[in-house]
FIMITI-593683 format. One record per residue (C-alpha): residue in three letters; x, y, z. Coordinates in pm, whole numbers, plus 50000, padded with zeros to 5 digits. Layout:
<atoms>
ALAXYZ...
</atoms>
This chain:
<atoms>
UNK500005000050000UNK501305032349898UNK501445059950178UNK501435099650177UNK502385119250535UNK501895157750553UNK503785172150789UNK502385207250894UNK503555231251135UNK506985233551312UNK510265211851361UNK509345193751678UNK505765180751423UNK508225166851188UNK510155151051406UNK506755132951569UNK506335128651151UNK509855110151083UNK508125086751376UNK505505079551208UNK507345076750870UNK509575049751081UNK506685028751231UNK504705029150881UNK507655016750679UNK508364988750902UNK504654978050897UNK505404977950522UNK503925007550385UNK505695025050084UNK505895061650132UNK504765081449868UNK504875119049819UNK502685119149517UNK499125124349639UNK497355109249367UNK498445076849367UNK498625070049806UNK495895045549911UNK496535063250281UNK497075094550402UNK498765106150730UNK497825148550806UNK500095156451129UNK498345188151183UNK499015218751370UNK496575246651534UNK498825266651746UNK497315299751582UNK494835302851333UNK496675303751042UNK498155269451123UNK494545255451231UNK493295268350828UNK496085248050670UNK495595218550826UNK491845223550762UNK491875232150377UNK494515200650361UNK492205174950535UNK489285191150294UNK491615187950014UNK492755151850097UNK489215142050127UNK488145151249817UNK490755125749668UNK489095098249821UNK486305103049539UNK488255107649248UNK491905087149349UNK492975057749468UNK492945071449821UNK491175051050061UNK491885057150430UNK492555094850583UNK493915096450924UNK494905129751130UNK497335129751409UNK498845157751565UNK498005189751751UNK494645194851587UNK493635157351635UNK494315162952032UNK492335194552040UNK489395191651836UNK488785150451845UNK485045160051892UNK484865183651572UNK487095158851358UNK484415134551440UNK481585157751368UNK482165178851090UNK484875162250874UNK483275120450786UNK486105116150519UNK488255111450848UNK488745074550889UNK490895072851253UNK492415101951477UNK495665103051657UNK496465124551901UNK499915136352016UNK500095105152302UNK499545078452000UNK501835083551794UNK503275042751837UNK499825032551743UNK499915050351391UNK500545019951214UNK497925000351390UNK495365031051279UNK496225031350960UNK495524992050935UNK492394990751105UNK491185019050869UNK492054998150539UNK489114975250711UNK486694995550796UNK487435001851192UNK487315035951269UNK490095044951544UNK490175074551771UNK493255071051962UNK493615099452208UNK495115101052536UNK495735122452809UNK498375151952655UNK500775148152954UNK500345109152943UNK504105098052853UNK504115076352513UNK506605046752453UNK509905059052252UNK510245054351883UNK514245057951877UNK513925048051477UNK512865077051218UNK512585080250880UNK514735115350827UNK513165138750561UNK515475172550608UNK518265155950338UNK519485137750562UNK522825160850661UNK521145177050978UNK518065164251212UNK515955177351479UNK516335160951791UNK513395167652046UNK514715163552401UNK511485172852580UNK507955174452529UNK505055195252670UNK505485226752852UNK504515246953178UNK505545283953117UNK501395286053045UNK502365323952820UNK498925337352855UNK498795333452438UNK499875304052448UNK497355267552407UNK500255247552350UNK500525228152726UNK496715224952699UNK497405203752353UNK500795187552446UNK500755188752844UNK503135194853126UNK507435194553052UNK508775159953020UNK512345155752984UNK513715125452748UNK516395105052961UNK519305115552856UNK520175074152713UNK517395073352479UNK518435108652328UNK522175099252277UNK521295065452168UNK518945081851907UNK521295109251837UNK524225075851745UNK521885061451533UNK521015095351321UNK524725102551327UNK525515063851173UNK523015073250926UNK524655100150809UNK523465129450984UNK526205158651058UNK524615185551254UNK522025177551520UNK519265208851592UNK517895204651983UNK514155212452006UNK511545211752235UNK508875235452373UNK511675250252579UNK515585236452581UNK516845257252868UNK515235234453155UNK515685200353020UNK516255175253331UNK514525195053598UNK512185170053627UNK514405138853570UNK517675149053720UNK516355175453980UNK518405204553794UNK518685218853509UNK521015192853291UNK521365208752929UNK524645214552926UNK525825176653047UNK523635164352774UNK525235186752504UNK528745171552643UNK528065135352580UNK526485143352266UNK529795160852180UNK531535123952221UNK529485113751956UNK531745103751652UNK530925119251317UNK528685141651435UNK529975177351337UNK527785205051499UNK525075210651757UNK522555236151746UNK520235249252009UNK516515260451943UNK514015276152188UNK516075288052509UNK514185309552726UNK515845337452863UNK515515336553145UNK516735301553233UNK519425301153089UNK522515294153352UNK525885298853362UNK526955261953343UNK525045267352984UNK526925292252852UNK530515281152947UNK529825250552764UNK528595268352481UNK531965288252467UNK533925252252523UNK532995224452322UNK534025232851976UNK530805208251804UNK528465233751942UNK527385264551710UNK528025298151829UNK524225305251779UNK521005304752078UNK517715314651989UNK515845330852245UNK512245338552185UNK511675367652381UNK508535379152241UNK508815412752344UNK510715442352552UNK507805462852720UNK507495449853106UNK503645460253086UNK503435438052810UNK505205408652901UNK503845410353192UNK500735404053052UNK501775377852857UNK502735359753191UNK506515363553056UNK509355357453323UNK511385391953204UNK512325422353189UNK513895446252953UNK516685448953193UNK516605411053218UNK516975408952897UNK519775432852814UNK521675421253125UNK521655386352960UNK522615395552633UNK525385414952696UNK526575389152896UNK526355360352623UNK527705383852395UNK530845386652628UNK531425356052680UNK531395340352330UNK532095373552097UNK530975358751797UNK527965342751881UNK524625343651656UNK521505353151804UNK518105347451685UNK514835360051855UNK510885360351797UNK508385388351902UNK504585398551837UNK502875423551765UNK499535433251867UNK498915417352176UNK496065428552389UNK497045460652579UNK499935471452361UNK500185508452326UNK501905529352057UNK504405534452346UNK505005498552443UNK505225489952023UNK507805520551996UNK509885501052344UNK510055475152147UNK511145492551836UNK514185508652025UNK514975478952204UNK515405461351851UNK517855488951740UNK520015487352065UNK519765452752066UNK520615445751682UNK519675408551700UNK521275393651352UNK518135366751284UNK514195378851393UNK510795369551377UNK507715391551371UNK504445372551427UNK501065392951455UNK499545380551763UNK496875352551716UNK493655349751927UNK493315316152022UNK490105298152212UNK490705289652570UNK493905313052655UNK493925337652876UNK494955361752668UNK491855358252457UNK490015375352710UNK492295405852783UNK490985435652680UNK491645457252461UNK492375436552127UNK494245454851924UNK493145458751567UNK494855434551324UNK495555462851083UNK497845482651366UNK499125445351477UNK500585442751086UNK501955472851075UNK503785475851368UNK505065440651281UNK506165461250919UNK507875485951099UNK509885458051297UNK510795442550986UNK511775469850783UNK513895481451099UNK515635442851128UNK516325442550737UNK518465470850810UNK520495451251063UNK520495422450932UNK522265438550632UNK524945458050901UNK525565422551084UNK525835404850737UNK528295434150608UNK530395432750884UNK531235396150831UNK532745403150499UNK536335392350469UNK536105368850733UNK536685331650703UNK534545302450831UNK533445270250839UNK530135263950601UNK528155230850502UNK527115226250173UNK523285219250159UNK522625218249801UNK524085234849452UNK521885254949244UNK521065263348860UNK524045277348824UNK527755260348755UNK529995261249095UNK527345280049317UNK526315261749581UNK523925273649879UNK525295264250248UNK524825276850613UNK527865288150836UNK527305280651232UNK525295314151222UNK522325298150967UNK519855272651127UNK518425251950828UNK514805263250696UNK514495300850909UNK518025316550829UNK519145324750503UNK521845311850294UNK525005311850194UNK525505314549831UNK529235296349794UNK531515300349466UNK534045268349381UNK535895252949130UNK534725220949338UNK532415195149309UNK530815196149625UNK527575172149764UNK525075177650057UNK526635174850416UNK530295189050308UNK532425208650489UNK534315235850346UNK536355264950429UNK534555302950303UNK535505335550286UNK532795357650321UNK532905387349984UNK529055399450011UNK525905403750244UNK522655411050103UNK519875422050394UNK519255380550472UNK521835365250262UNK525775362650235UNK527775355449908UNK531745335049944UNK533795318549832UNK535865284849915
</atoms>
């Protein structure tokens, strides 16, 4: 039976997706990506704001409509919108032949079998309920760099935020399952690994009784083969100094943290149940920024959240421009059911949250293109991810490019050059998101 998996939403879904991939090939279904000819279907949805909960809505509609005029036969959704809205799924949407939530993941297979004869399956559990490991995965990034979530759920509870009501409290991974997994990626040809989870900076507080990121980024260093280490999602304000010194140390790990800060205006963050302040957060960055000169950092913010004032949107403006992050985000803010936040008043209009997010962006691209211009002339370290149209350019990513939301580097050479090497650039041009070298 041929077999098509969406993946939808962000990294730590496609990892869950690789998962499935893994469990569904073993059971012996082919994986297809050409929709018209799958006899199943896998949608692992997202609905963390509303323009993630449409797409995964239009593609379940659109997958649906197959099974009249294709060969498709079974259509199962798993994910973040399965665990949310079983009851609507059920309801509104009969083309839907099972539904697995973000608990069920190892019973995909079993799903998907019971569909082909005529069972319909609603597998959801209880979001903090701990599922068994799948330590196998079917990689789908090119296979040169992988995501490797080392925790799942979350208990900031950001008043905007529904994702611990979806994926439940923080669970830490033991640290032996995540460096056997992280072996087995690595023997399989990975060469950069990219930590993820709802939130990095407090992995093993509930395991180890402190926070134990840093010991797991060591023996993941003693992995051999493995060439870099990346860290997502590292809330300020836990990060420690054990962190950063190994950071600065181990010579696998990137030079490159994002934080998502979401904003600088106390009032606001406040309100958003944030654990900062703008002091907080300058105190920190200056201090990162001491003690590894050269590091990368990346940040997310929104705009429009209830409350915010011209003056708290014009904080946040100057506290970009002191700041002078080299990667950032701008999301609108997104009203979602059953947060806090969707009660707050006043909402701000959607028109003023876009174009304060404009003004952001149009204020980044201008420091993006100062960060990127002051790297010219320098030489670094890049891997190669693919080469383009044209003869002896090849794009690639230094340590200060996360795959998929950082741009590129756009590398000259009289090489021939394949996906995963590692080559020496020099650095001859910045555009506002991009760089230009040479080997």
């Amino acid at each position: 039976m041929k077999l098509l998996l969406v993946s939808l939403g962000c990294d730590k879904n496609l990892v869950d997706s690789e998962e499935m991939l893994a469990l569904l090939s073993e059971r012996g279904y082919e994986i297809t990506d050409d929709e018209k000819s799958a006899e199943a279907a896998v949608i692992n949805t997202c609905c963390f704001i509303d323009a993630a909960k449409k797409e995964s809505i239009e593609e379940i509609l659109s997958l649906g409509k197959l099974k009249k005029s294709a060969s498709l036969k079974v259509l199962v959704v798993t994910g973040c919108m399965a665990q949310r809205y079983k009851e609507e799924i059920l309801k509104e949407m009969p083309e839907v032949d099972a539904i697995v939530g973000t608990t069920g993941i190892s019973g995909i297979a079993d799903a998907v079998d019971a569909a082909f004869e005529g069972k319909k399956t609603v597998l959801i559990k209880d979001a903090s309920e701990s599922r068994k490991a799948v330590l196998k995965r079917v990689v789908s990034t090119g296979g040169r760099h992988a995501f490797l979530k080392i925790a799942e759920g979350c208990d900031k509870n950001c008043t905007y935020c529904i994702i611990p009501k979806i994926r439940g409290h923080y669970r830490s991974r033991p640290m032996e399952e995540l460096t056997d997994e992280a072996r087995d990626l690595v023997n399989g040809g990975v060469r950069e690994l990219i930590l993820v989870a709802q939130e990095t900076t407090i992995y093993g507080t509930d395991l180890y009784g402190r926070k134990s990121l840093h010991i797991l980024l060591q023996k993941l260093c003693e992995i051999p083969g493995l060439k870099w280490v990346r860290i997502l999602y590292c809330y300020p304000e836990e990060i420690y100094p054990e962190l950063i010194r190994t950071i600065a140390d181990e010579p696998k790990i990137c030079h490159y943290l994002d934080l998502p800060i979401q904003h600088a205006s106390d009032e606001v963050l406040k309100r958003m149940n944030r654990r900062t302040t703008r002091e907080d957060l300058e105190i920190l960055i200056g201090a990162l920024r001491e003690e590894i000169p050269d590091i990368i950092l990346r940040t997310t913010l929104i705009t429009g959240f209830p409350g915010e004032t011209d003056d708290d949107h014009k904080e946040l403006l100057s506290f970009v421009e002191k700041m002078k992050f080299d990667r950032l985000g701008v999301f609108t803010y997104s009203r979602e059911e059953g947060t806090p936040a969707s009660l707050m008043k006043p909402q701000v209009p959607k028109k003023t949250a876009r174009k304060r997010r404009g003004e952001l962006m149009l204020l980044q691209q201008k420091i993006s293109l100062e960060n990127g211009r002051k790297r010219i002339g320098s030489s670094t370290e890049a891997v190669i991810d693919q080469e383009t149209s044209e003869d002896g350019i090849y794009t690639g990513r230094t340590y200060g490019e996360a795959p998929g939301i950082d741009g590129s580097v756009y590398i000259k050479t009289d090489k021939k050059l394949k996906s995963g090497d590692f080559i020496k650039v020099r650095i001859t041009e910045a555009t506002e998101y991009d760089l230009e070298g040479e080997a």
